[in-house]
N, C-alpha and C positions, 0 to 999 in steps of 0.2 A: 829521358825522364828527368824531370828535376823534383827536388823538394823545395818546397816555401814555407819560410818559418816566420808565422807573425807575431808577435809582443805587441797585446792591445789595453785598452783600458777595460777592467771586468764588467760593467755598464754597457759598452759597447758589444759585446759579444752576441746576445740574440739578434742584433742587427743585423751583424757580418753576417751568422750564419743564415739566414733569413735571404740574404743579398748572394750569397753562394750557392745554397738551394734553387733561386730561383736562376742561377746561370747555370747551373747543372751540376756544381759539383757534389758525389753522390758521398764523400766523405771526409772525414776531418779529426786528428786529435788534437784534442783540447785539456792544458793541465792549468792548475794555480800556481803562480810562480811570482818571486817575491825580485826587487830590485830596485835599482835608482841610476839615473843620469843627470843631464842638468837640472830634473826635478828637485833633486837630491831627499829628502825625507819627507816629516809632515807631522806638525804637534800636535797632539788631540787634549783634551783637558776631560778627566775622569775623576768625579767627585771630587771637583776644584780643584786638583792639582794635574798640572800640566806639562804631559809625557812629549817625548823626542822619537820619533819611529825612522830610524836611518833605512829601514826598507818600504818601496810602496807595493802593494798590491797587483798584481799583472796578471794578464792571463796568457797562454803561448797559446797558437795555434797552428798546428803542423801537417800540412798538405801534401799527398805525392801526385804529382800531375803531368800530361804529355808536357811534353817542351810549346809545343803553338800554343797551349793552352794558358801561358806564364802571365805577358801582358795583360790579358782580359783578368783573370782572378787579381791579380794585383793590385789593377785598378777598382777593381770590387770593392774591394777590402779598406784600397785607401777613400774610395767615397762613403763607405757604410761604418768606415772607424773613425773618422777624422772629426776632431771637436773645435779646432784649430785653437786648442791652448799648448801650453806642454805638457810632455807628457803622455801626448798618443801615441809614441809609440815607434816601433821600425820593423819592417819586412826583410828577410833574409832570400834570395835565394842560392839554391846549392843545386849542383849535380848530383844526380842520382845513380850510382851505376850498376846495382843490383838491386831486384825487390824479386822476395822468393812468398810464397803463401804454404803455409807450415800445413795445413790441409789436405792439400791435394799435389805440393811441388812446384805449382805452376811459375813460371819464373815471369822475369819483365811485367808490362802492362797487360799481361793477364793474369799477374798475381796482385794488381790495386781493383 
């Protein structure tokens, strides 16, 4: 199993998941989550004076998925996220080597 972890642009998101739905995947967490890289901030101007935001707006997206399954969703995700400015974003993947379902016990990929 691996986990995929994507940092996308908030905009983007019904897309992704929209493009994952229709490749099957049957689930996904999605949190707000705040940061910068070579984007680095973003000024906004709020009743004529004009603020400095060292954080931008992100969203994560956190998949657990077989291992064959990595390539296809990744590619998903970079065609249904990509704006091709800066900024879109980066895909993480990890090893997974436990997932248990508080439920029923069920371990491995019959506990996603």
């Amino acid at each position: 199993m691996k986990l995929i972890i994507a940092i996308i642009k908030p905009h983007k998101l019904e897309e992704v998941r929209k493009a994952l739905s229709e490749l099957g995947q049957p689930s996904m967490t999605v949190s707000s989550v705040e940061g910068f890289g070579r984007q680095k901030g973003r000024t906004e101007i709020y009743r004529g004076a004009e603020y400095y935001y060292d954080w931008v707006p992100k969203v994560k997206i956190e998949l657990a998925v077989k291992h064959d399954q990595v390539q296809s969703i990744v590619d998903v995700i970079i065609t249904s996220a990509r704006t091709s400015k800066i900024g879109d974003g980066k895909i993480f993947v990890l090893n997974l080597d436990k997932a248990v379902r508080i439920r029923t016990g069920e371990w491995a990929w019959d506990a996603l």
